[in-house]
Structures are given as C-alpha cells and as structure tokens.
C-alpha positions in Angstrom: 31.1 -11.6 -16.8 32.0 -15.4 -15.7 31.0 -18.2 -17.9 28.7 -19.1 -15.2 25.9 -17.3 -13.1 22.6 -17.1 -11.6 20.2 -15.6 -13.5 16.5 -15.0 -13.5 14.4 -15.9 -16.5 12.2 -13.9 -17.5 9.2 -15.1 -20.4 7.2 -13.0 -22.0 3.8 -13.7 -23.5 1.0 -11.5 -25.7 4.0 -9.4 -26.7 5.9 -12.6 -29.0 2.8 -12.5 -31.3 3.3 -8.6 -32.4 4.8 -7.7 -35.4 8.6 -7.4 -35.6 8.4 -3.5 -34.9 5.9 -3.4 -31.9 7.6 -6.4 -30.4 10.9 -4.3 -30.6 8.9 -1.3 -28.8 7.0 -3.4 -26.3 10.5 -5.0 -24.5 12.4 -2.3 -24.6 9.6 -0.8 -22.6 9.6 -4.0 -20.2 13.1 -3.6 -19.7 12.7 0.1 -19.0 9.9 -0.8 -16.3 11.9 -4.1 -15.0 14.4 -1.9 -14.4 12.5 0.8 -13.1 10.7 -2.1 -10.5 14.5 -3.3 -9.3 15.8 0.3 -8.4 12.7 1.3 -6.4 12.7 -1.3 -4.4 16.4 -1.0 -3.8 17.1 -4.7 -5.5 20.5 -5.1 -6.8 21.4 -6.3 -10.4 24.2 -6.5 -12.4 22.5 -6.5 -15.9 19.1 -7.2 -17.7 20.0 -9.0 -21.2 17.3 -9.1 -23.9 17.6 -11.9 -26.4 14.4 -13.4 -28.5 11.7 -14.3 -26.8 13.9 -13.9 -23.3 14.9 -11.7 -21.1 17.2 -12.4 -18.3 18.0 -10.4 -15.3 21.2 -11.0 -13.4 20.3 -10.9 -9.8 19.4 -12.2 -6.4 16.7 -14.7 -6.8 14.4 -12.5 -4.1 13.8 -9.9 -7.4 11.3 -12.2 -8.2 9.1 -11.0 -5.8 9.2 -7.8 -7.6 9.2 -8.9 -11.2 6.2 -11.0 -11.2 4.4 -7.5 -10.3 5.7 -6.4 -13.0 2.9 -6.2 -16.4 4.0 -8.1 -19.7 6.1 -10.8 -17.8 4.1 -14.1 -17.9 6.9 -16.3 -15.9 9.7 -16.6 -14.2 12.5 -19.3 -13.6 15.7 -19.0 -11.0 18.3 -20.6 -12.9 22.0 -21.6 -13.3 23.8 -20.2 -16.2 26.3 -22.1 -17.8 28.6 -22.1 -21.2 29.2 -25.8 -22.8 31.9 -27.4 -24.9 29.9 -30.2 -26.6 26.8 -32.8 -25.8 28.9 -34.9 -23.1 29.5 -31.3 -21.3 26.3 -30.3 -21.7 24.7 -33.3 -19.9 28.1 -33.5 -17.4 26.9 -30.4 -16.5 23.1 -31.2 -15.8 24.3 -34.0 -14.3 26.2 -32.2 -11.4 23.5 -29.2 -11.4 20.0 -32.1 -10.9 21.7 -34.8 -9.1 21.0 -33.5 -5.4 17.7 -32.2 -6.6 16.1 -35.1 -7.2 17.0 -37.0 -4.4 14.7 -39.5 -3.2 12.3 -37.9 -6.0 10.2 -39.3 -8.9 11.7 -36.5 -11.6 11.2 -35.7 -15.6 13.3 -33.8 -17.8 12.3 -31.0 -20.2 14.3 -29.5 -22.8 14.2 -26.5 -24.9 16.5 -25.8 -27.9 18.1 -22.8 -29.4 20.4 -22.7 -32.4 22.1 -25.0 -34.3 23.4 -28.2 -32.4 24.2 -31.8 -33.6 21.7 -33.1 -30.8 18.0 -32.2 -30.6 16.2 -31.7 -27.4 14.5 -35.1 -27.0 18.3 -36.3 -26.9 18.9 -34.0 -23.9 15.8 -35.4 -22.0 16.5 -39.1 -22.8 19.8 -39.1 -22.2 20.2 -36.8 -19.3 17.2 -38.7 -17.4 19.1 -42.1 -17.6 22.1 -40.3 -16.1 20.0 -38.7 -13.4 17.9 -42.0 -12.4 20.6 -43.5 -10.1 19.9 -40.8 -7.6 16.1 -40.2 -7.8 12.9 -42.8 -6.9 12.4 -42.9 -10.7 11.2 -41.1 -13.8 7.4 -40.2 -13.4 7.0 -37.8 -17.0 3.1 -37.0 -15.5 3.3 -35.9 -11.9 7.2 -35.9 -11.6 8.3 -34.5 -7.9 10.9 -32.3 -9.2 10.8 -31.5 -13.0 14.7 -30.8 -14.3 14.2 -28.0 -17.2 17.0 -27.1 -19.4 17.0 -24.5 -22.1 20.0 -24.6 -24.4 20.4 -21.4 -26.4 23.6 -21.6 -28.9 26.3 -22.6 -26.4 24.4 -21.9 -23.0 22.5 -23.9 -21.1 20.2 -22.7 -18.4 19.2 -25.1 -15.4 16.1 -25.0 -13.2 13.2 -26.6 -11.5 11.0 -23.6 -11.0 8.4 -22.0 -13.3 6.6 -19.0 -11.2 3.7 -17.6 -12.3 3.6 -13.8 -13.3 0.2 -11.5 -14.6 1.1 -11.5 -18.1 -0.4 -8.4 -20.2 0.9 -5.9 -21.6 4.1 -3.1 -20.9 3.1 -0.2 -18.7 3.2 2.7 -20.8 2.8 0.9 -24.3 -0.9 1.4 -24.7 -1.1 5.3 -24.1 -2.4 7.0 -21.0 -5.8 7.2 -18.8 -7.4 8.8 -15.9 -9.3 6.9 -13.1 -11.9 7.9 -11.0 -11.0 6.6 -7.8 -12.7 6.1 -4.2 -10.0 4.5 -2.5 -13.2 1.5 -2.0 -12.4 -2.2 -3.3 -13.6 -1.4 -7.4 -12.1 1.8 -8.7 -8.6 0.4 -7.5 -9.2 -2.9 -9.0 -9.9 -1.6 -11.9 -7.4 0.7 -12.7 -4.9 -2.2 -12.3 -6.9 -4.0 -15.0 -5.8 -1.1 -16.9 -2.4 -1.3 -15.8 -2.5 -4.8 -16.7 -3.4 -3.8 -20.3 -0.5 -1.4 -20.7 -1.8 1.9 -19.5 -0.1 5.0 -17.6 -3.3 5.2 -15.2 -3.1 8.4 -13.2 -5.9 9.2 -10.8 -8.5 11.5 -10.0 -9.8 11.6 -6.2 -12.6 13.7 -5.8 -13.1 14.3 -1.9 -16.5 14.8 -1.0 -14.9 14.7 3.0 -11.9 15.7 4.5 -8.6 14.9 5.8 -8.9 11.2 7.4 -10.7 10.4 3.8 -8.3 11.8 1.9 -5.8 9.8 4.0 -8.0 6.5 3.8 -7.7 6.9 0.0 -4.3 7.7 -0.1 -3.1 4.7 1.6 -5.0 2.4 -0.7 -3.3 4.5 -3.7 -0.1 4.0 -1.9 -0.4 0.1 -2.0 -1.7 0.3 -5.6 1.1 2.3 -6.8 4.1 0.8 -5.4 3.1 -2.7 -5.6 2.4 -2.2 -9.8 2.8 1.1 -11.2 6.5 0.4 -12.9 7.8 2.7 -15.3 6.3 5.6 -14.7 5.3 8.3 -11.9 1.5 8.0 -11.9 -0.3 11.7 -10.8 -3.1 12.0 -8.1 -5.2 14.5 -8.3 -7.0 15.7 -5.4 -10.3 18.1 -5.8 -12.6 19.1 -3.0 -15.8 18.4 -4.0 -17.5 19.6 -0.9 -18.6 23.1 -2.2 -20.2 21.5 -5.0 -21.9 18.3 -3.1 -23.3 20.9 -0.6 -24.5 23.1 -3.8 -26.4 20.2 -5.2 -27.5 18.8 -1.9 -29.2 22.8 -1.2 -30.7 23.0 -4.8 -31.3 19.9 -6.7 -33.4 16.9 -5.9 -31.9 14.9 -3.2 -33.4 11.9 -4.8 -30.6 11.8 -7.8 -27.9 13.3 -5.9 -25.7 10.2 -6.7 -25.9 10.9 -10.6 -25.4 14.4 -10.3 -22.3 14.2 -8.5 -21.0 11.4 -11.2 -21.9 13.2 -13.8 -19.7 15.9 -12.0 -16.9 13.9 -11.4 -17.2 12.2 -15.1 -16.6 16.1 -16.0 -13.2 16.7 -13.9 -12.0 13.3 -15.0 -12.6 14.5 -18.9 -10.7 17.5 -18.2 -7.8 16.1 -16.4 -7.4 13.6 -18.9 -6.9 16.7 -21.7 -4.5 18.3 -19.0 -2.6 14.5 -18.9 -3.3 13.6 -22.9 -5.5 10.8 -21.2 -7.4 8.8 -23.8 -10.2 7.1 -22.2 -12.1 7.5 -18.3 -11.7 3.9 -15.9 -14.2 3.7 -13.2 -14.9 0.7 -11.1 -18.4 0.7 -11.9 -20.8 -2.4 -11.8 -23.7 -2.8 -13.3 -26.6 -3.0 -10.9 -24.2 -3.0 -8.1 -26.1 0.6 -6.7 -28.5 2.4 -7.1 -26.1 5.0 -9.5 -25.0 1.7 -11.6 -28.1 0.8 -13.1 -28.0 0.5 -16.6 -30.6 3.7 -17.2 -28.1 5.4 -14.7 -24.9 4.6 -16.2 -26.1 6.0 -19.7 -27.2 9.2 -18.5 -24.2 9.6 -16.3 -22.1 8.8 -19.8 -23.9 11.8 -21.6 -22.0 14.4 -19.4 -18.9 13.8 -21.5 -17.3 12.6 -24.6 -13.9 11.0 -23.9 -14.7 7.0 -23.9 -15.6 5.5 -20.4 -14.0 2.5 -19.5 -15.7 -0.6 -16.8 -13.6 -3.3 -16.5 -15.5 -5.0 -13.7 -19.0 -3.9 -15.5 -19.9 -7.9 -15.2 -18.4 -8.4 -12.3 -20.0 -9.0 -9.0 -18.8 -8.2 -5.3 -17.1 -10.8 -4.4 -15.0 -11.5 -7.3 -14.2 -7.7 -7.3 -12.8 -8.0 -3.3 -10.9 -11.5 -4.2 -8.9 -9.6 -6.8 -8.1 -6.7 -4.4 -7.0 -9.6 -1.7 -5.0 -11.1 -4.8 -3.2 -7.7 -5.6 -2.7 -6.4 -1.7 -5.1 -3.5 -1.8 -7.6 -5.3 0.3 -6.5 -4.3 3.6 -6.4 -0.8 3.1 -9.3 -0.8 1.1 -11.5 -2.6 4.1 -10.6 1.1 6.0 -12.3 3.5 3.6 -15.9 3.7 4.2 -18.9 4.4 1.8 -19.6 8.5 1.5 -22.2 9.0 -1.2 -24.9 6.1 0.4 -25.0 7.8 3.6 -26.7 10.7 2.5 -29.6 10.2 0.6 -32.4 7.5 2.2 -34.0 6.0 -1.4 -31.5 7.3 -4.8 -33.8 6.8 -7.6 -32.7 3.6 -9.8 -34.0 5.1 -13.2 -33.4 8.7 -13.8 -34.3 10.4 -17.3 -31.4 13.0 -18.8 -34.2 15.2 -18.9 -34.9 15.8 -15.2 -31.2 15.4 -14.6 -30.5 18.2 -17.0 -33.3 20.2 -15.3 -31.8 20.1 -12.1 -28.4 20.8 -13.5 -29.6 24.6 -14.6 -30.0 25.0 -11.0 -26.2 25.7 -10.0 -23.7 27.1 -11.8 -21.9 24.0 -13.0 -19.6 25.7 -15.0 -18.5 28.6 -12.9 -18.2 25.0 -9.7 -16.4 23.5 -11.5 -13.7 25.5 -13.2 -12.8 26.7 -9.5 -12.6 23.3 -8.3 -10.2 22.7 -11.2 -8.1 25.2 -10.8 -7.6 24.9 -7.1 -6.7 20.9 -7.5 -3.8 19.0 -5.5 -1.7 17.1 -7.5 0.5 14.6 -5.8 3.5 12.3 -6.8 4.3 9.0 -5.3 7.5 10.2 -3.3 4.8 13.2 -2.1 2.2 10.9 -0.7 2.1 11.7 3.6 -0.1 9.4 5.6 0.0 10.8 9.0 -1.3 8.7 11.6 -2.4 10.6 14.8 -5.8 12.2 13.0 -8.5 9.2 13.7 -10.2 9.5 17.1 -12.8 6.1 17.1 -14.3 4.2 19.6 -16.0 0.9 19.5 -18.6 2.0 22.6 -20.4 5.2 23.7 -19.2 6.4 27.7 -21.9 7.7 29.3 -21.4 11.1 29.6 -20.9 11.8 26.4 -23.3 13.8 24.0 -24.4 11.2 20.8 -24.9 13.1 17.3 -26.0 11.0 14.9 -25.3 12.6 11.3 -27.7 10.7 8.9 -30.5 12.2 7.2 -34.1 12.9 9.2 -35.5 9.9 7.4 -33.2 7.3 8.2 -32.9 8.7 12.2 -36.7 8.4 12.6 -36.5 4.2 11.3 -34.1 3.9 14.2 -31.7 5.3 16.2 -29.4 5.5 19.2 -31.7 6.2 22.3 -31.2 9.6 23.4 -28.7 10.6 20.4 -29.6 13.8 18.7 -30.1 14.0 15.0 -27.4 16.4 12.5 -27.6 16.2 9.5 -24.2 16.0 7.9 -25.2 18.2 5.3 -26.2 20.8 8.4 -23.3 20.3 10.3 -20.9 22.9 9.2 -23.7 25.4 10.0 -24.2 24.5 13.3 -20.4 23.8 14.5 -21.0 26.7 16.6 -23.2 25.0 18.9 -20.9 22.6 20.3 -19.5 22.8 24.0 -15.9 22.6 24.4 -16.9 21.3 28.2 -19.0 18.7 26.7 -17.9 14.5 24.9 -19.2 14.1 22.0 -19.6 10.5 20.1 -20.7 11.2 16.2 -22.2 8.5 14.4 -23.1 7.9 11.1 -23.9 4.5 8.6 -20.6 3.2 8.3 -18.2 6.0 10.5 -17.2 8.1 7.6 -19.0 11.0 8.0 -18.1 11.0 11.4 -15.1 10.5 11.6 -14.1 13.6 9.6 -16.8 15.4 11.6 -15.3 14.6 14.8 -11.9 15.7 13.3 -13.1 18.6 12.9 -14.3 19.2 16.1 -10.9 18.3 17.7 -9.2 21.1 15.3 -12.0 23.4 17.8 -10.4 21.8 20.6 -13.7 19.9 21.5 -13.4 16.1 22.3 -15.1 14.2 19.8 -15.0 10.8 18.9 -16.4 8.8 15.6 -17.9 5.8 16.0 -16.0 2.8 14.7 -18.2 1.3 12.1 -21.4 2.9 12.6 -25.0 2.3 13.3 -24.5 -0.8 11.0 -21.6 -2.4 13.1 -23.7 -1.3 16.2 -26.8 -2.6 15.3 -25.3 -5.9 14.8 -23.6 -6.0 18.3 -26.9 -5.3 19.4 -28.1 -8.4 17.6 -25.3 -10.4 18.8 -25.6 -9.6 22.4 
C-alpha cells in the first residue's frame, strides 16, 4: 500500500460505549456486513482497516452511497490519506491538500489527535488556519463555507471537508434474530427496519390472503427493503396462503371480528416460524388506534394467541410520520402499489372485542388441523429467488361500455352506493360462482381500493375471459366523480 490514498472514514457510534468485549464483537460484525454491502452491490475495495474507534474503507468515494445504509455506522468522511515526517510536514501537507478548497471561502479548521505528538490539536488549527488565510475570504469558526478537518492518528493525517450523515444503531446480526409480519403496506416494512436498525436478522412472514399480483405487490416492497438495508445476512420470506383459512372463518365465525381472528391467526404462524428460525420476539407495524384491529382492547386479545414477545415499533406513531420514514428509506413507491385486503371485507369490524367471544368463535374451525397444513405447505424464498414478473396486472382507469361491471364488496357496502348497473359478487362468493362467467363477455371488477379485483380479474384471464380491475377502486372513482 502507498504512503498516500483515498480513503473513506467510517465513525461509529452506540457501539464505542460497550464494554471492551462486545465492542470487539459488534465491529467485527460491521466489518462483516460493510463488506457484505460493497460486494453485493458490486463496489470495488481494496481493504477495510479497523483501528479504535475507526474504521476505514479503501475505496471509490461512490461506496458511500452504500455505507450510509449500512446499520451501526453513524458518519462518513471522503478523505485524503497521508503519512507525515514532523509538524512543518504535517501542515505543508494540509496546506497543499485545503488551499484550492477554500478559495474565495470563509473557512475553519478542526483538528483531531491520536497518539503521542510534540504539538496538540489546537496547534494544528491555529497554525494551519494562518497558512490557509491567503487564499480564502477569511476565517468564519461559526458558519465557515468550507470547514478543513484533519484527524492525525500516530503518523497519519487524514484530510477532508465532508461529514455525511449515516443511521447510526446497532450491527445487523448482533442483537439475535426476529420474525415480521408483513403486508407489503407502508407500517410492517417500516418497522422491521427499526428492527434492523436495532441489530436484528429480521426475516419475514407474508401471509397471502390473495393471490399472485398480491404476492408480487408485496414482494417488490420486500425487494426494496432487503437490498437497500438487510447487510450481512440472507433474510428468509415466508410465504403462506391464507385463503383456505380466511374463507373458513369468513363461512363460520362472526364476520364482525374477522380482522382479530385472522391476526390472531397470523400472530400463530409468526410464533412458529420464529421456533423454526430461533426468532426471539414477533415485529408488526401495528398502531395503536390506527384500525379498527389496533385498538388497545384489540391488540391485547390479539397478544393472548401467543407467547413469544410482540414487538410495535410505530405503536405511537401516526400515519404520516409512518409514510415519511418509508419515503426516507425508499420503500414508499412500492409500498403506494399494494392495496388494503382485510378492510374491504367486512362493512363495521367491532373496535372492542372480548377474548371470550373471540375464543368462542375460534372452536368453530379447526384451527389446529388449518393451520398446521398451511405451515407445512409454506414458500420460503431467498433474496436471489425473489421473481417479480411484470405482464400479470390487467387495470383500467375507466369502464368501456360494453363491458359487464362486478363489483366484489360485501351486500352492505354495494346497497350505500354503487356503480349504476354493476352487479354485486361478493369476493368471498366469487370462487363459487367463477363458472358463470362468459368467455364472449368484458368484464370490469371493482372493489374498495382494486385489490380484490385485480387478483379476481387475474383469475379470470388464466379462464381465458377478458377481465379487467379497476385501477383504484370505488374510492378513486368516486372522487373523479366529485371532481368532474
């Protein structure tokens, strides 16, 4: 290696304050993942050093893109990597390095000081800053232009003007491992990277209560999740159909507290996975009050299906915080095309539900027997193994008018209001009556939001009937209706 080189600083932050041991374990795991973050996105480096309280990669200066993704580093610095003979070098040096810099620029210097040296770092700034003031507008130490930083450590010096911030927390990997519950909507994926933040292998559970263009809605947010933050490891998805037992609970049980069931449900597979994974803990993206199935009388009587601890990162949180974090992370955009399932079924979900009549209604099915095949018969993907194909999703923004409108909500919501002349199918009675459909007929399918139909519409195309979803829904109509 030459005496000089561009390097990438790299500060860490909660892990300087652990013990001597843990500190050991926690940046040999940051290395691990830094590394780990480089390769798979094909970024060159010739070597990542570790010294105390630094860690410098030798690199291109685009890694940092990357790194700042990457959980435990709190900053980054492009620098200029030097060796020095004595004080006079060291500020010839900073003098050649800042001089262009600060051109026509108020400037300040900062030093920091490693090791043993017959100069202390106020010497560097003071004496440095009169060399550099020939070339610069003048010394400003409060709201300098350009701020020349120098860290001398033994007989280095690095140079730079940058300090880029990172996400701080913790190592993936050094706090243990968890499942998620996720939906592929704005909160579940938001918080699972809190978890990730916090040093957690988070591996997910995707419980499909649709089809094929849900699954791939979900999977595309998971894709932008995982390669954007999940360093160090190869996070698992598990895929379940949950169909059988929705349309179990939807035949038997009160429609009323369908939501709850179906979490409970869900908290069940997640507990089990997380045995399968040695998962430690359940991370939902629950809110409190945010639905009707996030109530606080809810949430506890959802919690008593299970054991393993529950963990709500955005439990305080509201909406809009929630969705500037997914903007802030990049998981908003595919996020924004996954649309709400378990609403569009159910016209009023009770808000308070007692464990009694919740356990009453669960004696109706055969939970155990539902939920052991579902289990058994789960998907389980890998990040290289994730396929989003695109030719599935058959929407349209306006009815023609020979086509046939099926509108999939429930009877209740239909009768409030409705397309004129569209015919009411239950979702939950469409799979009995595919039959019916005329492969010389259009059909538009429309639902709340266009989840339920587009899958349904899907469906019909693997019949060879031409079927189209409505892009949005009777919400997104309603309000061009409005607007018109």
């Amino acid at each position: 290696m030459t005496n000089s080189y561009k390097v990438i600083i790299v500060r860490l932050g909660e892990i300087t304050v652990k013990s001597k041991r843990v500190r050991k374990l926690f940046e040999k795991r940051l290395i691990n993942n830094i590394k780990n973050a480089l390769e798979r996105n094909n970024i060159k480096y010739d070597n990542v050093i570790s010294e105390w309280g630094r860690i410098y990669v030798l690199a291109d200066y685009e890694a940092i893109n990357i790194l700042k993704r990457v959980f435990g580093i709190t900053s980054l610095s492009p620098a200029f990597s030097t060796k020095f003979e004595n004080f006079e070098d060291l500020l010839n040096k900073g003098e050649n390095y800042f001089k262009d810099k600060i051109k026509n620029k108020t400037f300040a210097v900062r030093a920091r000081r490693v090791g043993k040296h017959d100069f202390k770092s106020p010497d560097i700034e003071k004496s440095l800053g009169s060399r550099l003031l020939q070339y610069s507008k003048g010394v400003n130490l409060e709201k300098p232009d350009i701020t020349a930083y120098l860290e001398v450590r033994y007989n280095r010096v690095y140079f730079y003007t940058e300090i880029i911030k990172a996400y701080g927390g913790l190592p993936i990997g050094v706090e243990g491992r968890t499942v998620a519950l996720v939906s592929g909507g704005y909160d579940s994926i938001v918080a699972s990277w809190f978890l990730l933040k916090r040093g957690s292998e988070v591996h997910f559970v995707f419980c499909n209560l649709d089809g094929l263009p849900y699954r791939i809605a979900v999977l595309n947010v998971l894709k932008a999740l995982i390669e954007k933050w999940c360093f160090g490891y190869d996070p698992k998805i598990y895929i379940l159909d949950f169909k059988p037992l929705l349309k179990e609970l939807y035949k038997k049980c009160d429609h009323r507290i369908l939501n709850i069931l179906l979490k409970r449900l869900m908290y069940r597979v997640a507990e089990s996975i997380a045995e399968q994974v040695d998962g430690k803990a359940i991370v939902t993206g629950e809110s409190l009050g945010q639905v009707s199935s996030q109530t606080l009388q809810n949430l506890y009587v959802s919690s008593q299906a299970v054991k393993v601890p529950i963990f709500r990162p955005l439990i305080g949180f509201d909406k809009s915080e929630i969705i500037k974090i997914s903007r802030e992370i990049g998981t908003y955009e595919a996020s924004t095309m996954v649309k709400e399932y378990c609403g569009a079924l159910v016209e009023h979900p009770r808000t308070s539900a007692s464990l009694e009549e919740i356990l009453s209604n669960e004696r109706k099915i055969d939970i155990d027997k539902l939920l052991e095949e579902v289990i058994r018969s789960a998907e389980v993907l890998t990040r290289d193994k994730i396929e989003l194909p695109k030719d599935i999703f058959f929407e349209i923004d306006h009815i023609p008018g020979d086509a046939i409108v099926i509108d999939l909500r429930p009877e209740e919501k239909f009768r409030k209001w409705h397309i004129p002349n569209s015919i009411n199918l239950p979702f939950m009675e469409f799979y009995e009556k595919i039959d019916s459909f005329d492969k010389n007929k259009k059909y538009v399918l429309v639902c709340d939001e266009g989840a339920l139909s587009l899958e349904s519409a899907y469906i019909l195309r693997t019949r060879g009937i031409e079927a189209y979803s409505l892009k949005g829904g009777i919400r997104k109509y309603k309000r061009k209706l409005v607007d018109s």
